[in-house]
LOPA-713204 format. One record per residue: residue in three letters; x, y, z of N, C-alpha, C in turn. Coordinates in steps of 0.2 Angstrom, whole numbers, padded with zeros to 4 digits, always signed. Layout:
BEGIN
ALAXYZXYZXYZ/...
//
This chain:
BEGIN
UNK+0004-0006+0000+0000+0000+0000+0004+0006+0000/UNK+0003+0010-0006+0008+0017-0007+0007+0022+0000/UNK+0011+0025+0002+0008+0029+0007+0015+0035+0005/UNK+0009+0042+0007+0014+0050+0004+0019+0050+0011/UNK+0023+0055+0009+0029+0055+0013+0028+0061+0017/UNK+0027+0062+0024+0024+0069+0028+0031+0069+0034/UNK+0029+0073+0036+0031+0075+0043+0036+0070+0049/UNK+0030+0067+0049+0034+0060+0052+0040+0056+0050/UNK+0038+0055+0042+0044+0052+0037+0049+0056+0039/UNK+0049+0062+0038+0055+0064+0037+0058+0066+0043/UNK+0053+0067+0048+0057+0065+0057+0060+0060+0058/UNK+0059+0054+0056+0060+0044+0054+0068+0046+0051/UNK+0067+0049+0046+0074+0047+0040+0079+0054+0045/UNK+0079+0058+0048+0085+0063+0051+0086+0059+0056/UNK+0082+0054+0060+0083+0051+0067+0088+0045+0065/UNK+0086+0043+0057+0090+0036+0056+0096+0037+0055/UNK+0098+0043+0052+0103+0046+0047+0107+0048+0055/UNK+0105+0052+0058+0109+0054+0065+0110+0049+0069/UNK+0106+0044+0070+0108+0037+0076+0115+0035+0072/UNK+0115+0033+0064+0120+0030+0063+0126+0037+0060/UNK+0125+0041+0061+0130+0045+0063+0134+0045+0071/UNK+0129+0047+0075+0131+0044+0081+0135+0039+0082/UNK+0133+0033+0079+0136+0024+0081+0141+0028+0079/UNK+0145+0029+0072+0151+0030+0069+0156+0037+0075/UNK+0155+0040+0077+0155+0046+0079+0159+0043+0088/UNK+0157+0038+0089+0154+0034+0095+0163+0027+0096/UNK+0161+0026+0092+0168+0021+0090+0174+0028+0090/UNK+0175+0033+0086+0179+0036+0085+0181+0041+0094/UNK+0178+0042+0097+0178+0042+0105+0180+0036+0108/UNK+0177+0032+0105+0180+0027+0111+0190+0026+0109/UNK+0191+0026+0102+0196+0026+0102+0203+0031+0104/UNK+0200+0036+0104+0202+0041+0110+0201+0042+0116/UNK+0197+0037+0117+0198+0035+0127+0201+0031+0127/UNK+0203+0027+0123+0210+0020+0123+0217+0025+0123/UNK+0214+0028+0120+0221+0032+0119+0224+0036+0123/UNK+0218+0039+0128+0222+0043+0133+0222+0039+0139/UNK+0218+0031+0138+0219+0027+0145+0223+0024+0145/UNK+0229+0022+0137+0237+0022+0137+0241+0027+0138/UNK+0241+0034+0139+0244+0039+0141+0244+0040+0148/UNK+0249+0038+0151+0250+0038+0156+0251+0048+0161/UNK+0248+0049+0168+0249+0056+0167+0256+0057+0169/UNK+0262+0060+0168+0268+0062+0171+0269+0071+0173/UNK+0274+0070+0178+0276+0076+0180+0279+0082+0175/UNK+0278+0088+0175+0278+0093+0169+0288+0093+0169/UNK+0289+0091+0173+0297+0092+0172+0300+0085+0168/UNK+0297+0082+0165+0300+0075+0163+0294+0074+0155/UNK+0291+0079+0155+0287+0080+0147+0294+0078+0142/UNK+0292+0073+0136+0295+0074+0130+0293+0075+0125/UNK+0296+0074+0119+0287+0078+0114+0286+0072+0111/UNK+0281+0073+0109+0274+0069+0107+0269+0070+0113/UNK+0264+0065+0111+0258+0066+0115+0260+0064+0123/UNK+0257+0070+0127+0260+0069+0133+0251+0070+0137/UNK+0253+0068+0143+0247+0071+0148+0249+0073+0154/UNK+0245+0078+0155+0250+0082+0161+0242+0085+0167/UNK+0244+0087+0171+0242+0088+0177+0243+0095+0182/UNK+0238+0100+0182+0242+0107+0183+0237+0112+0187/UNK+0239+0117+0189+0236+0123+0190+0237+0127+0184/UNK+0230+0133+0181+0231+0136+0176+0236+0143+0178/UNK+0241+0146+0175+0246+0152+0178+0247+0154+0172/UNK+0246+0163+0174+0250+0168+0167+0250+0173+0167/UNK+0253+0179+0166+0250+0187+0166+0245+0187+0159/UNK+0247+0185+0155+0241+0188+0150+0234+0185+0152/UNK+0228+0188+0151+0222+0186+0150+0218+0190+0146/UNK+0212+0188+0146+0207+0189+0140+0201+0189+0144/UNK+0196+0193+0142+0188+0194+0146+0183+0192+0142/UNK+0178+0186+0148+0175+0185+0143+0171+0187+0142/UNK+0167+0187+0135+0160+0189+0133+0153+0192+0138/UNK+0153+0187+0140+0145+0184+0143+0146+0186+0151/UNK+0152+0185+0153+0150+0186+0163+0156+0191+0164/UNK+0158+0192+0160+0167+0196+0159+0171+0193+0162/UNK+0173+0189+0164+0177+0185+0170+0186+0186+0165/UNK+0189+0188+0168+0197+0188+0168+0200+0180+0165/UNK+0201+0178+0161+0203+0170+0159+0207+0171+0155/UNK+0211+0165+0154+0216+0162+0150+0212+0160+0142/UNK+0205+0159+0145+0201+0155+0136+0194+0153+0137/UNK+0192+0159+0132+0183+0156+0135+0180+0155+0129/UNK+0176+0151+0130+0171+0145+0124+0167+0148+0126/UNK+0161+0150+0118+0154+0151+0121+0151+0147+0116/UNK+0144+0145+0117+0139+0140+0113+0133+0145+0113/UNK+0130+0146+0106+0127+0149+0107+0119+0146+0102/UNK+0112+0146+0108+0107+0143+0104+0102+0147+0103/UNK+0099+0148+0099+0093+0150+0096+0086+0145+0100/UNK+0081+0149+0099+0076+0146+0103+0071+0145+0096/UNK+0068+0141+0094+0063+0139+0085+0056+0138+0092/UNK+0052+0141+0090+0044+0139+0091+0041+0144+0093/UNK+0035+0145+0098+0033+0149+0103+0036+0151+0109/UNK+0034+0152+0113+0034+0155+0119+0033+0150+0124/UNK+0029+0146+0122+0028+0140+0127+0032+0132+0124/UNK+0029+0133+0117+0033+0126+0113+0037+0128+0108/UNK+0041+0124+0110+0048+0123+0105+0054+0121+0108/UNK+0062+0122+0105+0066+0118+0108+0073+0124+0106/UNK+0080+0123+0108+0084+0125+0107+0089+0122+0102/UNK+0090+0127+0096+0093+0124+0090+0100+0128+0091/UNK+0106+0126+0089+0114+0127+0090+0113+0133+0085/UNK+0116+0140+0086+0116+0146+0081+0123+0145+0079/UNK+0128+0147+0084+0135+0150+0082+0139+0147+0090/UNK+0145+0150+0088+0149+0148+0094+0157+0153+0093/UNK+0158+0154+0097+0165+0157+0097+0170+0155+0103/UNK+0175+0157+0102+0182+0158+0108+0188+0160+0105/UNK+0192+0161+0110+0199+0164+0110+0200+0164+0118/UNK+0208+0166+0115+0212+0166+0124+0220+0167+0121/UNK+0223+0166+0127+0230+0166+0125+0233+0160+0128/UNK+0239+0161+0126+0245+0156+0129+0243+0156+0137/UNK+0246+0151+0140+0246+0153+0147+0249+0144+0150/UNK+0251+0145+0158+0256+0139+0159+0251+0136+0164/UNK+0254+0131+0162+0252+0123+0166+0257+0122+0172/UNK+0255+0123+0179+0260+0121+0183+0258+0116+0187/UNK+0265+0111+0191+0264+0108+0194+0269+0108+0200/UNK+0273+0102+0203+0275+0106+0209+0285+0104+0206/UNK+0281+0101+0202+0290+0099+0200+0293+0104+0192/UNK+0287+0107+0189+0289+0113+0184+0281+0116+0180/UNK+0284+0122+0177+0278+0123+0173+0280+0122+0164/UNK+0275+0125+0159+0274+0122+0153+0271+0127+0149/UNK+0271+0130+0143+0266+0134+0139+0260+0131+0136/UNK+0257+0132+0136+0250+0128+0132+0248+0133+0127/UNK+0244+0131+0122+0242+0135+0115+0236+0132+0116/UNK+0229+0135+0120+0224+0132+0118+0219+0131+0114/UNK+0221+0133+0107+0217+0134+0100+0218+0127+0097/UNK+0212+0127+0096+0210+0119+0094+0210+0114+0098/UNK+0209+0115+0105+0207+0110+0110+0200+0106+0111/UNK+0199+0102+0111+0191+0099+0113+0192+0101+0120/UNK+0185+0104+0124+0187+0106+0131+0182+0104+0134/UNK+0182+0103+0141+0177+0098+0144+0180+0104+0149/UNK+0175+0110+0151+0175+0113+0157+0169+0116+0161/UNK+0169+0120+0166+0163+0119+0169+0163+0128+0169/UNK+0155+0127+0169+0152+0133+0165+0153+0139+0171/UNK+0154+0145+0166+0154+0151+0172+0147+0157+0171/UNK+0144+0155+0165+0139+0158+0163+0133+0154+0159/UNK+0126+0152+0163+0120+0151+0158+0115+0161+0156/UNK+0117+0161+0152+0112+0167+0150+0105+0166+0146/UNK+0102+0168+0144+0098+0170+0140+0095+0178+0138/UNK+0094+0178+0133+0092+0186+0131+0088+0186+0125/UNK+0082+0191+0126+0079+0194+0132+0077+0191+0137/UNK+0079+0189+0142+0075+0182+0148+0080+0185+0153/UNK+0073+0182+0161+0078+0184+0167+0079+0179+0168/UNK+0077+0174+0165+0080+0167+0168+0087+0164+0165/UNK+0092+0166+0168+0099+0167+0167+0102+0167+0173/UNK+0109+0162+0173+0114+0160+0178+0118+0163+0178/UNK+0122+0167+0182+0128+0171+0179+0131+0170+0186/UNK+0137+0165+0188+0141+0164+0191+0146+0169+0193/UNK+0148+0174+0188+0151+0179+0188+0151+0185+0194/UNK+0155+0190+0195+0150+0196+0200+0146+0198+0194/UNK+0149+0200+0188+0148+0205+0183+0145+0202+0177/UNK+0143+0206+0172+0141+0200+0167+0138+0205+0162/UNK+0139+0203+0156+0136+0207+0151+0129+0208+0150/UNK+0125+0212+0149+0119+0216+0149+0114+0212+0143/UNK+0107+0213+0143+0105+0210+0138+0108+0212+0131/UNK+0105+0220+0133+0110+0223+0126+0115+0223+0121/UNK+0120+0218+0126+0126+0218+0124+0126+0209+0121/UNK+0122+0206+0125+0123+0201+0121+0116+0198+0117/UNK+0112+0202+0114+0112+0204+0107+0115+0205+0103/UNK+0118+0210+0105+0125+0214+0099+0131+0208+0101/UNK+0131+0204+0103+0136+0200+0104+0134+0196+0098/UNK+0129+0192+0097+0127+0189+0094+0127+0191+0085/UNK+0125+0196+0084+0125+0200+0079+0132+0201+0078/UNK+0137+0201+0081+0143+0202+0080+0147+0194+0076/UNK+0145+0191+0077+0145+0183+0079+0142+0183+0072/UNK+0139+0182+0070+0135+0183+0061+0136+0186+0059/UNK+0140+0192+0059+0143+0197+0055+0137+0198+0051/UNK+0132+0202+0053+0127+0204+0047+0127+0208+0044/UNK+0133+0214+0045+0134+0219+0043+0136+0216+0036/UNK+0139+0214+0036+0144+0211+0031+0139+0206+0025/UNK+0136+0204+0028+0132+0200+0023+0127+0202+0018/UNK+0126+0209+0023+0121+0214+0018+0124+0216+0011/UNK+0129+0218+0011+0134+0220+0004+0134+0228+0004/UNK+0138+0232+0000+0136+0238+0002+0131+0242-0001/UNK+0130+0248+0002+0124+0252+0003+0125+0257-0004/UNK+0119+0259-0008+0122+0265-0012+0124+0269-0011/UNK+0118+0272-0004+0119+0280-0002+0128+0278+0001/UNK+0133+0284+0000+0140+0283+0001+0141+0285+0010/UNK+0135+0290+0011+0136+0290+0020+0131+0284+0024/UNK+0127+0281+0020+0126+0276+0023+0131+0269+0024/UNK+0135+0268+0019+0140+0264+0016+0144+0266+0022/UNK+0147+0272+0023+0153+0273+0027+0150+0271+0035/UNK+0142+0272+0037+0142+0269+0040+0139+0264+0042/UNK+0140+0259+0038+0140+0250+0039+0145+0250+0040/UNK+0151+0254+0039+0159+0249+0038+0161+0252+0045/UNK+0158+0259+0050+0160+0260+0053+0156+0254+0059/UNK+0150+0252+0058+0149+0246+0062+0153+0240+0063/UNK+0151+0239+0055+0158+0230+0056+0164+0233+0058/UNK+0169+0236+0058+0172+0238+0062+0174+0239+0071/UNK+0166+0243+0072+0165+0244+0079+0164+0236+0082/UNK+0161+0231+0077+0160+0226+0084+0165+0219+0082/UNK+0173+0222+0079+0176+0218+0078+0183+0217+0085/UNK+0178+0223+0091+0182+0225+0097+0178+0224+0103/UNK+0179+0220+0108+0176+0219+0113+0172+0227+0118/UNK+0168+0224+0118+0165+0233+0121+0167+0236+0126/UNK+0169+0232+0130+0173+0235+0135+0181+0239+0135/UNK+0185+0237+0126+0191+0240+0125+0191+0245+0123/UNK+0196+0251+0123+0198+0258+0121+0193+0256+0113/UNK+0196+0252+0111+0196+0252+0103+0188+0252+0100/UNK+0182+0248+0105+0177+0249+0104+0175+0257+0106/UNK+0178+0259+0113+0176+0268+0114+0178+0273+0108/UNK+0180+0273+0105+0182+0276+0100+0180+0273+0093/UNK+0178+0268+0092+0172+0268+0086+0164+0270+0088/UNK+0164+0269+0093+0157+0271+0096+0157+0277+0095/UNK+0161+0281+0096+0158+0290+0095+0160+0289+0088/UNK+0163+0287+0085+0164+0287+0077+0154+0286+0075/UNK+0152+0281+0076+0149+0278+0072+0142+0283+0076/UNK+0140+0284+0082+0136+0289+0084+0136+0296+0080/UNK+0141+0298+0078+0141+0306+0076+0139+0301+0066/UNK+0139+0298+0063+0139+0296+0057+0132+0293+0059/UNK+0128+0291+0064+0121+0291+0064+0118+0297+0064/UNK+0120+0303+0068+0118+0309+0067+0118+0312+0061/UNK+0123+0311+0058+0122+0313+0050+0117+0308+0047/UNK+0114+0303+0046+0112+0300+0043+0104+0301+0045/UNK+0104+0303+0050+0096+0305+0053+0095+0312+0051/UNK+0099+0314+0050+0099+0321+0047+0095+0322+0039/UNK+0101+0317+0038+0099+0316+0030+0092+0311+0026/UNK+0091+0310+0031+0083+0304+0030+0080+0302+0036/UNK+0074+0298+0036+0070+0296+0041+0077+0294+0047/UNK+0073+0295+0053+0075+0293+0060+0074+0284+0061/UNK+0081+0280+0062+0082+0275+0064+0082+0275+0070/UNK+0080+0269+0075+0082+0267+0080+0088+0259+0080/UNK+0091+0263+0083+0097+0258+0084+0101+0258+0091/UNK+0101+0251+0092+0104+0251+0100+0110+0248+0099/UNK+0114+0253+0103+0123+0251+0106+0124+0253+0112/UNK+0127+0247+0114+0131+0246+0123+0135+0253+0120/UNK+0133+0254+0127+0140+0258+0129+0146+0258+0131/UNK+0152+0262+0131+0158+0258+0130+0160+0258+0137/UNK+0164+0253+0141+0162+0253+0150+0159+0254+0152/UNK+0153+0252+0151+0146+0253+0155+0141+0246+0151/UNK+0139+0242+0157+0138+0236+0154+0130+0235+0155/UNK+0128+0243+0156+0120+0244+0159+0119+0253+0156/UNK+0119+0254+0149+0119+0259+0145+0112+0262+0148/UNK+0111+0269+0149+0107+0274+0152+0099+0272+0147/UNK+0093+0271+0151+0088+0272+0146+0087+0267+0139/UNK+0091+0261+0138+0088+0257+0135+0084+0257+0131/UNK+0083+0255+0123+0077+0251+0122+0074+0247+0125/UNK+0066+0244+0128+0065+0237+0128+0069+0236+0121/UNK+0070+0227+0125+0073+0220+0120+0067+0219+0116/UNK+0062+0222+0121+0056+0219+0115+0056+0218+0110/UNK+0056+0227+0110+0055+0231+0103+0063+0234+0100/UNK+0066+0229+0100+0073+0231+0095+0072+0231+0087/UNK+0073+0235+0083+0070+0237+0077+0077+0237+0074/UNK+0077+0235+0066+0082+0234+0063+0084+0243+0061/UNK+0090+0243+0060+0091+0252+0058+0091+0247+0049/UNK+0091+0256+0045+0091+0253+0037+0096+0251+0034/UNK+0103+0252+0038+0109+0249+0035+0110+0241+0039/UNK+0105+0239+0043+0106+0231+0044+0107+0230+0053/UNK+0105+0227+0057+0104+0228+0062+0111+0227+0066/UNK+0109+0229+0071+0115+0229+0078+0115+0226+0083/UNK+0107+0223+0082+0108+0219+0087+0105+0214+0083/UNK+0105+0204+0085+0101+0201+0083+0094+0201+0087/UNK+0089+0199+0082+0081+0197+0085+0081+0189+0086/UNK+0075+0189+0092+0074+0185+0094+0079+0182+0099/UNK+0077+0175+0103+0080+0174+0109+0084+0168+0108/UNK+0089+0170+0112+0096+0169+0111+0096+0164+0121/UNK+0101+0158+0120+0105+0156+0126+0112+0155+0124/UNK+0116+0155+0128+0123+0158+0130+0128+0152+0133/UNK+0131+0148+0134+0133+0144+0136+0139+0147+0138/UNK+0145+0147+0142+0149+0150+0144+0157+0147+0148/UNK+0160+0144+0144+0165+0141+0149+0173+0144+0148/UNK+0177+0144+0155+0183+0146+0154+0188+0145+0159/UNK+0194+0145+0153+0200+0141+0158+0202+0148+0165/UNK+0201+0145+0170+0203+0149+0174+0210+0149+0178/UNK+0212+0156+0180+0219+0156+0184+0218+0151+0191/UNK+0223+0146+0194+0226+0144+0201+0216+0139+0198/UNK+0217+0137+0194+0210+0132+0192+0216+0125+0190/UNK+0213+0119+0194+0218+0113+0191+0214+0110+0183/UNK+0219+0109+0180+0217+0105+0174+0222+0099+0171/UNK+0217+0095+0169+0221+0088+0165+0221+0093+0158/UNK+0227+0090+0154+0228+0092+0148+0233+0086+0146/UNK+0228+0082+0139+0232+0079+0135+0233+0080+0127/UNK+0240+0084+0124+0241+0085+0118+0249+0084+0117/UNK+0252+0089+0112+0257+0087+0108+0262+0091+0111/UNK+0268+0087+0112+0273+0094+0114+0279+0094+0110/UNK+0278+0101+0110+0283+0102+0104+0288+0107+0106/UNK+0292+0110+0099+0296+0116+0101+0292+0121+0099/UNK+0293+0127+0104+0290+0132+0103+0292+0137+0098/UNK+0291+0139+0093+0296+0142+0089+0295+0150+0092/UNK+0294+0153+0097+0295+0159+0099+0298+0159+0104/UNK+0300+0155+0108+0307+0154+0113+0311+0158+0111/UNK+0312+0161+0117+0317+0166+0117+0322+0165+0121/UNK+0329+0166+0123+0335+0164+0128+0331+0158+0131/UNK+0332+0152+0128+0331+0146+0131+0325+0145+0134/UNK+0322+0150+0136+0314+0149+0143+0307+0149+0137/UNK+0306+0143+0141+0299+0142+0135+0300+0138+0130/UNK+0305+0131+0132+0306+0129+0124+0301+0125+0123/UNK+0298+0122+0127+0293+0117+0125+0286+0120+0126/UNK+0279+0118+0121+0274+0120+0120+0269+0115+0120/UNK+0264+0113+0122+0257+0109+0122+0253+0111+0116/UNK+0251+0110+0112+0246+0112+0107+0242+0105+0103/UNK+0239+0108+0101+0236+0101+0096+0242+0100+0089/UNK+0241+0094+0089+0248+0092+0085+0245+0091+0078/UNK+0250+0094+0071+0247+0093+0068+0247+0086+0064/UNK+0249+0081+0066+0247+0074+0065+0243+0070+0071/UNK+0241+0073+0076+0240+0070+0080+0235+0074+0083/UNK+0228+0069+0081+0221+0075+0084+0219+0074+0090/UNK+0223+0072+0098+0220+0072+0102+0221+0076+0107/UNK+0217+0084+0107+0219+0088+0111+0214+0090+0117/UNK+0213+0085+0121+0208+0087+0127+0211+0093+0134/UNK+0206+0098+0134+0207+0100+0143+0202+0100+0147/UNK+0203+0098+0152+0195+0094+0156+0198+0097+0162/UNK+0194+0099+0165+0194+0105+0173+0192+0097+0179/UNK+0192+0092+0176+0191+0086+0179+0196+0082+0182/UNK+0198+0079+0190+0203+0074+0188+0204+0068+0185/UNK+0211+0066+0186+0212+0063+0178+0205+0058+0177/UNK+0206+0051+0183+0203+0045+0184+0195+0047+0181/UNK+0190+0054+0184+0185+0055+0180+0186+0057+0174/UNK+0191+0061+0168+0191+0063+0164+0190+0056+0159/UNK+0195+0049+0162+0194+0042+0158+0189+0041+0160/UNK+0183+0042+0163+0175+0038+0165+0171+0043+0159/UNK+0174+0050+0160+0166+0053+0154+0169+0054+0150/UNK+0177+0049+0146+0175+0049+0139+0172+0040+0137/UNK+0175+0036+0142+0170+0032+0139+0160+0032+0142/UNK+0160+0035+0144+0153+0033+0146+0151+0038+0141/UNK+0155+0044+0137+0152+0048+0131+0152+0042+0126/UNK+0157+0038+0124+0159+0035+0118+0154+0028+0120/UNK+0151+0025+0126+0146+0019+0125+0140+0024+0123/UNK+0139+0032+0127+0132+0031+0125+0131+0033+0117/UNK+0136+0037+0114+0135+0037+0107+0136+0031+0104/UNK+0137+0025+0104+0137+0018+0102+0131+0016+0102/UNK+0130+0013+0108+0122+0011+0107+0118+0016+0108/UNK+0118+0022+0108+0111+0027+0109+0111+0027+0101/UNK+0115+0031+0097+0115+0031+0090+0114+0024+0087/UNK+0115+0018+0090+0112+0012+0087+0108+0011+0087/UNK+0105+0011+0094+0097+0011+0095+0090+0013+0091/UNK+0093+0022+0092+0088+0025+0087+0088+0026+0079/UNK+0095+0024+0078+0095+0021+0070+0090+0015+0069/UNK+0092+0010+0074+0088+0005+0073+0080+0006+0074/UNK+0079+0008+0078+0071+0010+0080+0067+0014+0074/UNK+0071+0021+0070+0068+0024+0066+0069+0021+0059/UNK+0071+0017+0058+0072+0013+0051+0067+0007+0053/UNK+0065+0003+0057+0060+0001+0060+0054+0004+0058/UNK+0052+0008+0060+0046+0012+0060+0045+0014+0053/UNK+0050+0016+0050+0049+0018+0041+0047+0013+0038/UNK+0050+0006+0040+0048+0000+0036+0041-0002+0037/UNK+0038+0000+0044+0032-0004+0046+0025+0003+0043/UNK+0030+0009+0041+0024+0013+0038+0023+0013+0031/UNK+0028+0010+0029+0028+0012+0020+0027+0001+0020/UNK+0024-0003+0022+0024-0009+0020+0029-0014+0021/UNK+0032-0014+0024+0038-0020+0022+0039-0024+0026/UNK+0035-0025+0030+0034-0029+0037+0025-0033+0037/
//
């Protein structure tokens, strides 16, 4: 009996496709927890290169702020989801994601180490649950960025400015570009306070010269800008929005200073060694993809990658198998 393909089917066939993603995805972890429950952990003074595993407290003068709760860090990861449905029903779809950080050292009680930790898979524990516009938001922080800002984080993160292409009118042109610009700078730097009045006195011209836009910009050191729009009602300006619409959650993780962490990757030679100090460096190796930091100790970091890599084995089995199941017994085959 013919039957047309609807809604269901094609929830049937993404569930089948993904479980047996899953299975494969699932083996490919577990081979990396073999691999790092052959990697024995050693003290930082006796690292050779190749793959090592090491045991430390996070230390460094440089750091970096992060986005979402501002916290001072070594390296912060954000995840960032979109909300698809109503106000009641729906569920949380992956948007975007960003991070950065700097170098910074791994100590222990017999030496320390540089670490590079761009491109690391990271398993750390959260410093910030946000949402915006929502008051319902975790912010472990003292401080934390404003709903305002993390819209305009967002929008920063999408580059929309950019996507639009350029403008005819040539003062509106000059200011798109002083936008993409302005949010290519953390709001809280010199470098954004000085685009900001760039890009404000080139909105003044522009409302001068045509209808009156509304457009909202943090202010630069001030994480709670005077008189606000409501989030409600945020309106696109006519050269491309500044902030994104709709609701956004924030995921928030970061390596912290005198924070201990397991790290296993590649050690190598640093090529910016200078007078001998810093010869050796941690980074992801480039023949060798296994570069974890887990704020965990060791003995738990081997239990949650295999109890990741069983449940992507059999959960992606399962539901492959179950949703290739159901498609056979509705299209006849059974």
């Amino acid at each position: 009996m013919a039957t047309s393909i609807g809604n269901l089917d094609i929830g049937l066939l993404i569930g089948f496709f993904g479980g047996v993603g899953s299975f494969f995805r699932g083996f490919r972890a577990y081979r990396e927890y073999l691999r790092l429950q052959g990697t024995p952990g050693i003290p930082i003074r006796s690292i050779a290169m190749g793959l090592v595993r090491i045991h430390g407290k996070a230390a460094g003068e440089r750091l970096v702020t992060s986005p979402i709760s501002h916290t001072p860090c070594c390296f912060y990861q954000v995840k960032i989801e979109k909300w698809k449905g109503d106000e009641e029903n729906g569920r949380w779809l992956h948007y975007g994601a960003d991070a950065d950080g700097v170098r910074f050292y791994l100590e222990d009680s017999s030496g320390r180490v540089l670490v590079d930790p761009r491109g690391a898979e990271n398993d750390l524990e959260n410093t910030a649950v946000r949402e915006a516009p929502s008051a319902r938001s975790l912010n472990l922080a003292a401080t934390g960025a404003s709903d305002a800002e993390l819209l305009g984080y967002v929008a920063k993160i999408r580059q929309q400015f950019e996507d639009e292409g350029p403008q005819s009118d040539p003062l509106r042109e000059e200011l798109r570009l002083a936008q993409i610009d302005l949010y290519k700078h953390p709001f809280w730097s010199p470098e954004y306070a000085q685009g900001f009045k760039r890009v404000t006195k080139l909105q003044a011209q522009v409302e001068r010269a045509g209808p009156r836009t509304e457009i909202l910009l943090p202010l630069p050191n001030d994480p709670h800008p005077p008189n606000p729009p409501s989030v409600d009602n945020i309106v696109a300006s006519i050269d491309g929005p500044l902030t994104a619409a709709g609701r956004y959650r924030f995921t928030e993780r970061c390596i912290l200073l005198d924070h201990e962490y397991d790290i296993t990757g590649t050690c190598g030679e640093n090529p910016e060694a200078k007078d001998g100090s810093d010869r050796n460096l941690i980074r992801k190796g480039a023949n060798e993809p296994t570069f974890l930091i887990s704020g965990l100790a060791r003995p738990d970091v081997n239990a949650m990658l295999q109890i990741r890599a069983y449940f992507m084995i059999f959960g992606g089995g399962m539901l492959a198998v179950f949703c290739l199941g159901i498609l056979l017994l509705r299209f006849g085959q059974f």
